[in-house]
N, C-alpha and C positions, 0 to 999 in steps of 0.2 A: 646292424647299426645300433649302439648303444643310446640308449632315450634317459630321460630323467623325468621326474615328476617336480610341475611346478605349483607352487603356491596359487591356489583360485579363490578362495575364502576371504579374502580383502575386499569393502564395501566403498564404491565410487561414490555412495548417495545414488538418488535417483538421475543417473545419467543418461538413458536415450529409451525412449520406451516406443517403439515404432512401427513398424512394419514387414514380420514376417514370418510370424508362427503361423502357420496358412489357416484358413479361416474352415468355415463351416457353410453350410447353403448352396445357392445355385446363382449362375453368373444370369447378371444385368447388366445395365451399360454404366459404366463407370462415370460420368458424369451427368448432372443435369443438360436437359435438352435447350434450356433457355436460363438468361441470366438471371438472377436472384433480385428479386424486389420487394426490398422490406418493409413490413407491416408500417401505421404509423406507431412515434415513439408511444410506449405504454409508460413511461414515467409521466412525475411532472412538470418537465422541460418544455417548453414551447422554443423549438429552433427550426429552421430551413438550410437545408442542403442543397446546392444548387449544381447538380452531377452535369449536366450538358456543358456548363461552362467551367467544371473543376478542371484541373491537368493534376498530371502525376507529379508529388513532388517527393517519393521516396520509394525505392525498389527495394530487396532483398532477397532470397529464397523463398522467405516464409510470410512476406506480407508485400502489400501494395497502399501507397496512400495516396491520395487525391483531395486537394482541397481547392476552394472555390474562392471568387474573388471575395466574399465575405470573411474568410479567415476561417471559417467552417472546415477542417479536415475531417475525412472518413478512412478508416482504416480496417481491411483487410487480415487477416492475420490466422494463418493456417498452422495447424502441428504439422502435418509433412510437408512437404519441397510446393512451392506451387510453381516456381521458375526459375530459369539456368541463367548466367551469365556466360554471353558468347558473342564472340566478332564485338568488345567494347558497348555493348547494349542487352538486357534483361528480355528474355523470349519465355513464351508460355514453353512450360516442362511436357515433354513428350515420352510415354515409355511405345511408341512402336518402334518393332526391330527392323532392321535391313540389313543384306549383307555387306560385312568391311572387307575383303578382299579374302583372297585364298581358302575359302570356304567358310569365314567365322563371320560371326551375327554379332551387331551391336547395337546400344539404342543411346545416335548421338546426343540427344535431347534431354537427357538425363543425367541428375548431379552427380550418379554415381558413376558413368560412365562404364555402362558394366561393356564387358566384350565375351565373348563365347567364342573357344576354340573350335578350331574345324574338327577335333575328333573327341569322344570319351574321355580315351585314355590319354590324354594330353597334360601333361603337368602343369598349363594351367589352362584347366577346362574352364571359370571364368573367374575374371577378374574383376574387382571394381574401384575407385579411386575416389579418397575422399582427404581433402585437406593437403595436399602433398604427397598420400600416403597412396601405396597399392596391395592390398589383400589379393593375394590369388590362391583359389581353392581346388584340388585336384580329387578321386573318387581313386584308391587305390586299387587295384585291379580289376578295373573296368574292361571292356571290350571295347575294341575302335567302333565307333560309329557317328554318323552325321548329322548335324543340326537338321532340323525340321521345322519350320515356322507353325504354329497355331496362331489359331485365333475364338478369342471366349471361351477358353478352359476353366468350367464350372468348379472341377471341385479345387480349382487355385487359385478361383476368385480373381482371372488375368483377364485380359482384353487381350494383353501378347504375351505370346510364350516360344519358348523353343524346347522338342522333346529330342531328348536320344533315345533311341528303342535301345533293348534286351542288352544294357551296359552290363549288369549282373544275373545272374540267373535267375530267372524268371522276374526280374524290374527293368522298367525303363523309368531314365531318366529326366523330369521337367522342371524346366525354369519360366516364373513370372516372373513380369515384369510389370512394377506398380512404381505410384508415387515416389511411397517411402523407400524403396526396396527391393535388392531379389529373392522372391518366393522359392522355395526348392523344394521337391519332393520326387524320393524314388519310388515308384509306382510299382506297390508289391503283388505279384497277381496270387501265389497262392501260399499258404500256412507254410510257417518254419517248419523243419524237422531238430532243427540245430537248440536245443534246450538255452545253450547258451549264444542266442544269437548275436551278434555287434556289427555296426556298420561304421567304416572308418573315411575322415576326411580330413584329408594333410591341408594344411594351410599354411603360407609363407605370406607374411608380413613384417618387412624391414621397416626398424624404427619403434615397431610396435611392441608392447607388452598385452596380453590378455590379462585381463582380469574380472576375474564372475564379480558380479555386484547381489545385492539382499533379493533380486527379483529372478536371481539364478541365469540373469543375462549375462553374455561372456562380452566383454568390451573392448576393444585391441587401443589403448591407451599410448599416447606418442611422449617424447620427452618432455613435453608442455605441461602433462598430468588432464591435458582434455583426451575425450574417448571421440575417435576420428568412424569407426568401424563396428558395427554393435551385432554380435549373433545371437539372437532372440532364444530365451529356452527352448528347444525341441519341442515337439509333437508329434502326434501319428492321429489319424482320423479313418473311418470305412465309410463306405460308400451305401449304407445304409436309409440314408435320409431318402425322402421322400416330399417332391417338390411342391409350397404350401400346406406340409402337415409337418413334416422334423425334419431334423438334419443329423447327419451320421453322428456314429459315438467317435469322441475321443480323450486321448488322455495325454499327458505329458512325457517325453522322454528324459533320464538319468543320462549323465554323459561325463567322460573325464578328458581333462587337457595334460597333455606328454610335452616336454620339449625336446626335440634331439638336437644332436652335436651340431647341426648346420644351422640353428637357430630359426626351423621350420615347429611347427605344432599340429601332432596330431590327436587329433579331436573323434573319440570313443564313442559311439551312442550306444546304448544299452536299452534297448525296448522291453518292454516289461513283456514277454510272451508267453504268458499265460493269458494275457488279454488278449494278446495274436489270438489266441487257441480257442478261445471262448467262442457258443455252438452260435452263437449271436451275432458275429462278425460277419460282415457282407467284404467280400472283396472283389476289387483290388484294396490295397490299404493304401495310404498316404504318410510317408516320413521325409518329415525335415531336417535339420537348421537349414537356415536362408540367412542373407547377411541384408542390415539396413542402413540408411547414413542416420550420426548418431546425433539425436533433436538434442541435446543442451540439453536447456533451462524448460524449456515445455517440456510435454510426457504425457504416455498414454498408454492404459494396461484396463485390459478385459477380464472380466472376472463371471465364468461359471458358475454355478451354485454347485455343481457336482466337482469343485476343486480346478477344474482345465481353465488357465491361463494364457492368455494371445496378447500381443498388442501390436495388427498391425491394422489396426482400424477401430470405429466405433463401432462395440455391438450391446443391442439392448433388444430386448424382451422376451417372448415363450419361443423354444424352438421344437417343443415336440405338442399335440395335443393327446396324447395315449398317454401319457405316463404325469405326475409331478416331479420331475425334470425336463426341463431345467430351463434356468430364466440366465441371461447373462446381462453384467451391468459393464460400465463402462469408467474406468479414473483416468481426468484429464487435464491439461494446464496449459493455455496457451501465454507463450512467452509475450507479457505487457509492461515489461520492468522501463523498457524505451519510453512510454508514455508518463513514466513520471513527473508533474507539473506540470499536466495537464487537465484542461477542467474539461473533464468529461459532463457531455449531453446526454449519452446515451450507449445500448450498451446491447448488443442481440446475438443469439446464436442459431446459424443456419445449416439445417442438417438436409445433405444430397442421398437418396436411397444410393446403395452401392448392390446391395445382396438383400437376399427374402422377400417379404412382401411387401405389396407396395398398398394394401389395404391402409388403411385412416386408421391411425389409433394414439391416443394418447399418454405421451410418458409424460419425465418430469427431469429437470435441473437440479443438481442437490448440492449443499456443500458437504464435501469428502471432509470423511474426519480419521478414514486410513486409507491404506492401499491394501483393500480386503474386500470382498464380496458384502460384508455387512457395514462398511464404513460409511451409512447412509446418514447425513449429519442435517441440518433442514433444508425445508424448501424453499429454493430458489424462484422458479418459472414453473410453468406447463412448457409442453413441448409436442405439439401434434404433428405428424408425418404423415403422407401418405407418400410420395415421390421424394418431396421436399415440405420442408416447414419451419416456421421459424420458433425461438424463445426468447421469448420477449418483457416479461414481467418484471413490476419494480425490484421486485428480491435481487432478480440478475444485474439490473442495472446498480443497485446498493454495494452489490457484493464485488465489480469490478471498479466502482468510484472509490470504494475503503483502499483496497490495493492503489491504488494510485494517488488516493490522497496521502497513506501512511508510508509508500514504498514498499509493504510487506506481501512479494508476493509468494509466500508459501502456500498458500490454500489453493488446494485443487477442486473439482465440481467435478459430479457424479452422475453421470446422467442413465436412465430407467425407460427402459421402455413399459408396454401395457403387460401386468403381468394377473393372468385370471386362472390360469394353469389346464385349461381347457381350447385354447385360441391359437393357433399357430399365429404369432406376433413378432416373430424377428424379424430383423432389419441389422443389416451391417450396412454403415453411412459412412460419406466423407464431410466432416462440418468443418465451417470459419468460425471463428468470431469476427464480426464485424463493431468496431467503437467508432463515435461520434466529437469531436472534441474542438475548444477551441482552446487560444491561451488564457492562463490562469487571470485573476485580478492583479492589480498592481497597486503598492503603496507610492505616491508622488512626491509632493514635496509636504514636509511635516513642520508644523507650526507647536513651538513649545519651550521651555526651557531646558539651556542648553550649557554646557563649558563649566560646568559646577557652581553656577549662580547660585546665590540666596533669593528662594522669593518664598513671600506669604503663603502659609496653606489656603487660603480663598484667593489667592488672586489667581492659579492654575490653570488657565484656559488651553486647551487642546484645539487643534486642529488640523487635517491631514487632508490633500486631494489626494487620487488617484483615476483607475481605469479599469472594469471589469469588460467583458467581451459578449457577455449574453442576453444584454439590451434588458434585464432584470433589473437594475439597483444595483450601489455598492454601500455596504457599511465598513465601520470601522470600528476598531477595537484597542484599547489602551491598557497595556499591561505595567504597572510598577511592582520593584523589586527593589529594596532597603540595601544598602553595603554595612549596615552598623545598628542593626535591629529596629529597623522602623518595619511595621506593619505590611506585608506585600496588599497588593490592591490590583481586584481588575475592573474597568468598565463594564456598562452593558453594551452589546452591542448598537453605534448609537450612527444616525447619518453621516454625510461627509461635513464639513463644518465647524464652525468653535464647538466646543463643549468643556464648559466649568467643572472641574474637578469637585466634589462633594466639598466641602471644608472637615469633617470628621471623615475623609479616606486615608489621609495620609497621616504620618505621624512629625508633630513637630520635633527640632533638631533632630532629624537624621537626614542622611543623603540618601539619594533615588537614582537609580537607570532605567531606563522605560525601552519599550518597544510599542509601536503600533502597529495592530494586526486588519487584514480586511480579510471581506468575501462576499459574492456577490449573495443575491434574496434565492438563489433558486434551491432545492435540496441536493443537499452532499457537494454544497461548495467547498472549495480546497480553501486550509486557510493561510494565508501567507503573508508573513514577518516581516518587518521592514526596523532594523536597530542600527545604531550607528554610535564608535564612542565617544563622542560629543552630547550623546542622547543623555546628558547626568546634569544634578539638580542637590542643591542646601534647601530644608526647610525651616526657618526660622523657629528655635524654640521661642517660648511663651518668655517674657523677662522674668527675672530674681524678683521674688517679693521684696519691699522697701526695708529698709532696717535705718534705724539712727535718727527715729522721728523726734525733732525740737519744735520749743514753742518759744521765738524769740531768741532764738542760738541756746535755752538753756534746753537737756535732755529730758523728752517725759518719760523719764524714771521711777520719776515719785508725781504726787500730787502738782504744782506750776500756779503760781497766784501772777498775773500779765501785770507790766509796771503801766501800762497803756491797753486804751480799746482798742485800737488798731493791731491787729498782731499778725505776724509772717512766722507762718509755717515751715518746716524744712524736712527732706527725707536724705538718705542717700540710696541710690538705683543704682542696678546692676541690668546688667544683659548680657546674654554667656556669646552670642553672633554678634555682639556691638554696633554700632548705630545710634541712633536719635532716638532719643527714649524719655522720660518723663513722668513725674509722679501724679497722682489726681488724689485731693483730699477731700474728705465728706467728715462736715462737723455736725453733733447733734448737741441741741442744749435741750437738758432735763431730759435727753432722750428722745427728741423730735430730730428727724432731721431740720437745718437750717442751711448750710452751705453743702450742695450736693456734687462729685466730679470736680472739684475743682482743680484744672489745669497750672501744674509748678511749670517753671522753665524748664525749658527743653537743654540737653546736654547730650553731647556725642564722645561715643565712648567706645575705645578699643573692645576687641572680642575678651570679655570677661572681670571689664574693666568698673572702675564706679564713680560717681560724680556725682552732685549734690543738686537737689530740684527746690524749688521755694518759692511760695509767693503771697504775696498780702493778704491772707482772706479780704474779702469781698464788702463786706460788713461789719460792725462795729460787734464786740463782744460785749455783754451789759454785767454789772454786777450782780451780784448774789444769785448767778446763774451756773451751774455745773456745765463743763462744754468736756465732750470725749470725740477722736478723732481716729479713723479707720483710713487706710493708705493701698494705694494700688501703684504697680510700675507700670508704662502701657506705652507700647510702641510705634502706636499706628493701626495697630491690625489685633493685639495680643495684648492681653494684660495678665498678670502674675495673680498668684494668691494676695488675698488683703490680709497685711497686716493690721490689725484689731491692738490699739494702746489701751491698757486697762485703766491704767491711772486719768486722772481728770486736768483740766487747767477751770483758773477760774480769772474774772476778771479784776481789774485795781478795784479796793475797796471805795464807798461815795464818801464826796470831800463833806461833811456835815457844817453847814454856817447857823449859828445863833442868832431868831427873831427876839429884837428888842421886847422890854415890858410897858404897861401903859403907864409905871411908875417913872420910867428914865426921865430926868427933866434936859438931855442932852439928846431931843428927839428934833429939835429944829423946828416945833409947831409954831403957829399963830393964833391969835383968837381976834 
């Protein structure tokens, strides 16, 4: 049969990182024996959850949520499968098997719905179905043989499994069955002779394309461009380890994808056998791939310090105390994109022993800043296990409220087990995240200028209600943005209520569009916008200085001698927004002031327009007195630059009348 070689070197991103590059350690019980009961919150939230009286008001796969009559929801939220949908309702996920008829084992309870042939050599020994889709994997030249039930097979880290014996010479065949996934592993009993060893597994999957991603995971991708199917990079492990001091060595397998003319793929492993051969090796050996359903948007990848990569679980700390190898850490993301505009309370992770010890020891939460054994970026939490334990610290809580208040959930956390290089400290766990959360704040009705009015820079009063959820306080926040180069402007955060705009925030003659923001008093409140486009605003510029100052209608241009005491002043005023506007004149004689603001008539004047102000002064102007006069435009709220007249007025000259002499005899006297 003629094969071709496909293109595997295409990068999906991080698409499914999950469960079944088989593990290391020795089997426990897979899950906690009693339900998880978290600490109280370690932030600074003060809230109550009220779980006896919550209901479920949301299912999935991968999470459960429960909220209570307070509006208090709690959420759930697993990297692998925690429940099926089946018969139109959400059941807890089960990987035990049972036979399906005709001799083949199945495990209904499970996303992947794997099925297992009645023999070896079965073209398809098993199958699993994920999205529409069915992968079925066959073991080319196997020997017929029958399923066989286990149970707690250690070095597969299964609760259930099914083995076929002596399928190849000198291996038998097993499959776990976990959460994420089926575990597989041919169980080598003794050393190659074959230099060039390879172990081959056909795989048919209609619909599907493979394609390796940058984690060297092979992804079987449907016409959608999502990965339905994930086969985890290979491995081999020995049975080496020794139960609370280390765990077997292993190392990764190479492998190549063929496609033949039927549109089946067969998949190459290539074991490094010199490692087979090494005098160090305890056997039987342990070789995979295993297939998992593929997580999205979460993700989770194990990282060795001696290079060997898994991800079908969390593993963190020392696994050997003879030697400085090796610690394993663990990169991981659970999918919280759903919770966006949400005001998180709270924010915890709970970790269930799965494998290793079950000894107290102390790791840590980290944020990831690669997907690499050294991508230890800071600290989040402590994290202490012995069975179970929780992480709890503000870091944690900071670091899933940013994600949610920004929507950016790229960041992953890194979690550490106790690492002293003398302790046997692994632990391979199953954890949740479990978050807290209510609805976000809301802005209500908003009080302010609206539909591109003109007002005052001081007349500006703001006010907005609204509704925050965390029995905290709510503030609010006022944002201006200028369309024609006025000044932007933000408030301070300020109660609910009026509040007057500074008079030097904004900038006169330009327009405005505002938004108002809130958020409640607690930390790492969400902040959220409330704009509308009505939300716009004119600020009145300041009026034109006065131009075209008379005294008496004539121009003080030059010098002004007044034909009369009584004299009417005149300007002409401008205003670039029009309206009611008016001049004020201040006379000073010899330089004192005497008539101070004095109010002209008022005129109303189109936007840019001008009109003439004038009125009596007040008081009489006296002779041989010098009078100078200073002018301002003033609108009510705004006055212009003063115009300053250089030149002077003065007043009518005194009438001078002649006293008679004591010579006149035309004085009218008597004696």
């Amino acid at each position: 049969m003629r094969r071709r070689a496909i293109l595997v070197g295409s990068s999906l991103g991080v698409a499914a990182l999950a469960a079944t590059v088989i593990g290391l350690g020795f089997m426990g019980d897979s899950e906690p024996d009693a339900e998880p009961v978290p600490p109280v919150a370690a932030g600074e939230l003060s809230y109550s959850f009220d779980e006896a009286a919550a209901v479920v008001t949301h299912q999935d796969e991968f999470s459960t949520t429960l909220t209570d009559p307070n509006g208090v929801s709690r959420v759930e939220i697993s990297i692998f499968p925690m429940q099926v949908y089946r018969d139109g309702a959400w059941v807890p996920l089960e990987t035990t098997l049972e036979p399906a008829g005709a001799g083949a084992v199945t495990a209904p309870l499970h996303p992947l719905e794997p099925l297992f042939a009645p023999s070896a050599n079965a073209s398809d020994l098993v199958s699993v179905t994920s999205g529409g889709y069915t992968v079925t994997m066959s073991l080319p030249g196997a020997d017929s043989a029958s399923p066989q039930l286990l149970k707690d097979v250690d070095m597969i880290e299964s609760t259930d499994a099914v083995i076929y014996e002596d399928v190849l010479d000198g291996a038998d065949l097993l499959f776990g069955v976990t959460p994420g996934g089926i575990r597989t592993a041919l169980v080598v009993h003794e050393p190659p002779t074959d230099p060039n060893l390879t172990y081959e597994w056909l795989v048919d999957a209609p619909g599907l394309t493979p394609v390796r991603d940058e984690h060297n995971d092979l992804n079987f991708v449907g016409a959608d461009g999502e990965a339905h199917v994930t086969m985890p990079i290979p491995g081999m492990w020995d049975s080496s380890g020794q139960f609370g001091d280390s765990d077997g060595a292993a190392v990764n397998i190479e492998y190549d994808v063929i496609e033949s003319e039927d549109g089946s793929f067969l998949i190459t492993l290539r074991p490094d056998v010199e490692w087979m051969l090494d005098a160090s090796r305890v056997y039987p050996l342990y070789v995979d791939p295993g297939t998992q359903k593929t997580i999205g948007s979460s993700g989770i990848r194990g990282y060795k310090s001696d290079g060997y990569t898994a991800n079908d679980g969390i593993r963190i700390g020392d696994i050997d105390t003879t030697t400085s190898c090796c610690y394993w850490r663990t990169v991981l993301k659970h999918e919280l994109s759903t919770y966006v505009g949400k005001r998180l309370l709270d924010a915890q992770l709970y970790g269930a022993w799965n494998y290793g010890t079950t000894n107290t020891f102390t790791g840590g939460v980290y944020h990831a800043t690669s997907f690499s054994y050294s991508g230890v970026g800071a600290k989040l939490s402590n994290h202490t296990i012995s069975s179970a334990g929780w992480a709890s610290d503000t870091g944690l809580f900071n670091f899933v409220a940013t994600a949610l208040n920004t929507g950016d959930f790229t960041g992953y956390i890194m979690l550490r087990g106790y690492e002293n290089k003398t302790t046997y400290t692994y632990k391979k766990i199953y954890s949740t995240m479990y978050i807290w959360y209510v609805n976000r704040p809301v802005v209500g009705t908003v009080t302010g200028p609206v539909n591109g009015e003109h007002v005052f820079v001081n007349d500006i009063v703001m006010s907005a209600t609204g509704t925050e959820y965390t029995g905290a306080g709510q503030q609010m926040r006022y944002k201006f943005t200028s369309t024609n180069g006025g000044a932007a402007w933000t408030s301070p955060w300020v109660e609910k209520g009026a509040y007057r705009i500074p008079d030097s925030a904004l900038t006169p003659g330009t327009s405005y569009s505002y938004s108002v923001e809130t958020r409640d008093k607690y930390p790492q409140s969400p902040i959220v916008a409330k704009t509308h486009s009505t939300y716009n605003f004119h600020i009145q510029a300041a009026p034109t200085a006065p131009t075209d100052i008379r005294i008496d209608g004539v121009p003080l241009v030059a010098p002004v001698e007044t034909a009369a005491n009584d004299v009417t002043v005149s300007a002409v005023v401008s205003d670039p927004d029009g309206g009611e506007v008016w001049a004020t004149f201040t006379v000073r004689q010899n330089g004192i002031v005497v008539m101070d603001s004095v109010p002209g008539s008022r005129v109303t004047l189109t936007a840019g327009g001008t009109g003439v102000s004038e009125v009596l002064l007040p008081y009489q102007i006296t002779a041989g007195s010098e009078y100078t006069i200073s002018v301002r435009t003033f609108d009510g709220h705004l006055a212009s630059d003063v115009t300053e007249v250089e030149h002077t007025f003065t007043g009518p000259p005194r009438t001078v009348r002649e006293i008679p002499s004591t010579d006149d005899t035309d004085l009218g006297a008597t004696s």
